[in-house]
C-alpha positions as a printed Julia matrix, in Angstrom:
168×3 Matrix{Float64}:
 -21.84  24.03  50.58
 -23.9   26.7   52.29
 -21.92  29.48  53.08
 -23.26  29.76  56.42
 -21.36  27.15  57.31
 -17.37  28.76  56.41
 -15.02  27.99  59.38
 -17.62  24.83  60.66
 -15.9   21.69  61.24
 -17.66  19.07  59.17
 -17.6   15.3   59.45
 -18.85  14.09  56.22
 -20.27  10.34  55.49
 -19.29   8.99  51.71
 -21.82   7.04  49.98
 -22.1    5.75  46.44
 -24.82   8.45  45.48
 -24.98  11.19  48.47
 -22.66  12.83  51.14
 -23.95  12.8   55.11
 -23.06  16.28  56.61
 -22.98  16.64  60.44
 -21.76  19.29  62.7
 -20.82  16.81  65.85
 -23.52  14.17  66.15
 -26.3   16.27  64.29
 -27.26  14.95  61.06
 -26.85  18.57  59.04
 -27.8   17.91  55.58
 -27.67  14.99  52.45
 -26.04  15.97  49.33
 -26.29  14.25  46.06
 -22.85  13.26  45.04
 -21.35  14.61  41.72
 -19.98  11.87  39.49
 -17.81  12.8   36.69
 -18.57  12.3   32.94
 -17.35   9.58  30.44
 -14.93  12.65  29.07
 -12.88  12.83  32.22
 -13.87  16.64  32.83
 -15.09  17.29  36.33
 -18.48  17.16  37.65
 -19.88  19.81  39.65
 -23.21  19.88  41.32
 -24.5   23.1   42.02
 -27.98  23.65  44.59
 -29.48  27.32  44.11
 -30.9   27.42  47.5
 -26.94  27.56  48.85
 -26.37  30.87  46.39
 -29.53  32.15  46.09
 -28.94  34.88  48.76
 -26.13  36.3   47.33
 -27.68  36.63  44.18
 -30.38  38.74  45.21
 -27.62  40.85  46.49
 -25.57  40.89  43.3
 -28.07  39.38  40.59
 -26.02  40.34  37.34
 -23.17  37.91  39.03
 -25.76  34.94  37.51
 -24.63  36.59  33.81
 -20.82  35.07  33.59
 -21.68  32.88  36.57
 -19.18  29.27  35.86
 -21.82  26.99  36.8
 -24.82  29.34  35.67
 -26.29  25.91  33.68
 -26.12  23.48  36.66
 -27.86  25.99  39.58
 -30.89  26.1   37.39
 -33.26  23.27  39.09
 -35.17  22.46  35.97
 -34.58  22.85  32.23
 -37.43  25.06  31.96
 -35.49  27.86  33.97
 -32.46  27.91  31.71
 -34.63  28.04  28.56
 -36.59  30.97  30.37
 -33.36  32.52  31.04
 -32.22  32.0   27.55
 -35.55  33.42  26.31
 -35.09  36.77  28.75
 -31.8   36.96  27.87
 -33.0   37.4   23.91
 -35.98  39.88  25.05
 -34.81  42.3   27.68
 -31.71  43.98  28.36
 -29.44  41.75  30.3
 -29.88  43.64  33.9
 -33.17  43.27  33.45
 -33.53  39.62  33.14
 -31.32  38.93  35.55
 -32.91  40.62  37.87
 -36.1   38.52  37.03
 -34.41  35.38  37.11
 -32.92  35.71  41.05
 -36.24  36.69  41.55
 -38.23  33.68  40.24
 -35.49  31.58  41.61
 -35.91  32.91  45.24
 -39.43  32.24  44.67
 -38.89  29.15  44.05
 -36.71  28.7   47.33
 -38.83  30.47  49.58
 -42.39  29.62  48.55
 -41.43  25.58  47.75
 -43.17  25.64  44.72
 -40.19  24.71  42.23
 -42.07  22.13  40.02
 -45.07  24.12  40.07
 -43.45  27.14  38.92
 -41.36  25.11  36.08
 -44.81  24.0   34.64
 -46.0   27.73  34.57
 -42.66  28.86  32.85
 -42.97  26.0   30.28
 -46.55  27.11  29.32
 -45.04  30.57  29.24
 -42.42  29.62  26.73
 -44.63  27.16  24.22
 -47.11  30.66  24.4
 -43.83  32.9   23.4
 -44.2   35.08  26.6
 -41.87  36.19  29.28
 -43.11  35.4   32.74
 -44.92  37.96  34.63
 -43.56  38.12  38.15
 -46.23  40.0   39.8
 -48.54  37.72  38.88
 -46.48  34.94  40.31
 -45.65  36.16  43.17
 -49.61  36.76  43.86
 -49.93  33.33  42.77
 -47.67  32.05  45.26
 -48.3   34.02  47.64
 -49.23  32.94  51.39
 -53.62  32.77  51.74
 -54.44  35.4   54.11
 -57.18  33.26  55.47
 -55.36  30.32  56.18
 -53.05  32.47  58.16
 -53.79  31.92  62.22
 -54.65  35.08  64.11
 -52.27  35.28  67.09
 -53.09  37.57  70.19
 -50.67  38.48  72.49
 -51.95  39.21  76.1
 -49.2   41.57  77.79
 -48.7   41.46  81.07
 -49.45  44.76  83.36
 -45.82  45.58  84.72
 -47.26  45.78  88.06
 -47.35  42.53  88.16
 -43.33  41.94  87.78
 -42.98  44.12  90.82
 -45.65  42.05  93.31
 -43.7   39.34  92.45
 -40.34  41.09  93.68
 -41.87  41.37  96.8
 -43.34  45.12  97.34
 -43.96  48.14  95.8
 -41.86  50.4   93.38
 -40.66  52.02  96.35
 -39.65  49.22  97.9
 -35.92  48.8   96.43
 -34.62  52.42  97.12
């Protein structure tokens, strides 16, 4: 669960493959259901986007982290991880991991940026994060030009009914 939503009272739907969330009668969120393996052992299901901002806070936490295999969204983050891991000092890579995974989260390009890490790794390179964050990076032209027109405040007080001197 998010963390935003400690101390929220929940009323959860059960299905055979997800879990309905709704605070009152808003539909909140859909959660895939964790089903436990043929081994008895529990199952967990772990979404980055609900840790991701503490991470980026504390990034070396994703080091020892319990469920550090099942918040990566696709194989080819763990094996980058892995590959970081063996390359750079372990601050380091953490560091870079949190960082491609907010990426990831903020820019919605999660498959995209798997298929760039997986060319990375088959050419034996570590990611450059510069270049992907340039990469996936908002178009400057396709952003809309907003103007704001302010209003004089001598406006406010014809609409109070007189002048400045009016109120004293």
């Amino acid at each position: 669960m998010p963390s935003r939503l400690i101390g929220h009272r929940l009323r959860v739907r059960l299905y055979d493959n997800r879990l309905e969330l709704f605070i009152g009668g808003t539909a909140l969120m859909t959660l895939v259901r964790g089903r436990a393996p043929a081994g008895g052992r529990h199952a967990h299901v772990v979404d980055y986007r609900h840790v991701i901002h503490a991470l980026r806070h504390k990034p070396m936490a994703l080091l020892n982290l319990v469920y550090r295999d099942q918040l990566f969204p696709r194989d080819a983050c763990r094996l980058t991880f892995d590959r970081m891991l063996e390359k750079l000092p372990e601050k380091s890579a953490c560091r870079i991991m949190v960082s491609l995974l907010a990426l990831a989260h903020e820019r919605g390009c999660e498959a995209e940026l798997a298929i760039l890490l997986t060319a990375d790794l088959a050419a034996a390179q570590l990611p450059d994060i510069a270049a992907l964050h340039a990469r996936f990076a908002p178009d400057p032209a396709a952003l809309p030009d907003i103007v704001v027109h302010l209003t004089p405040l001598i406006a406010y007080e014809d609409l109070l009914g007189g002048g400045a001197g009016a109120a004293a």
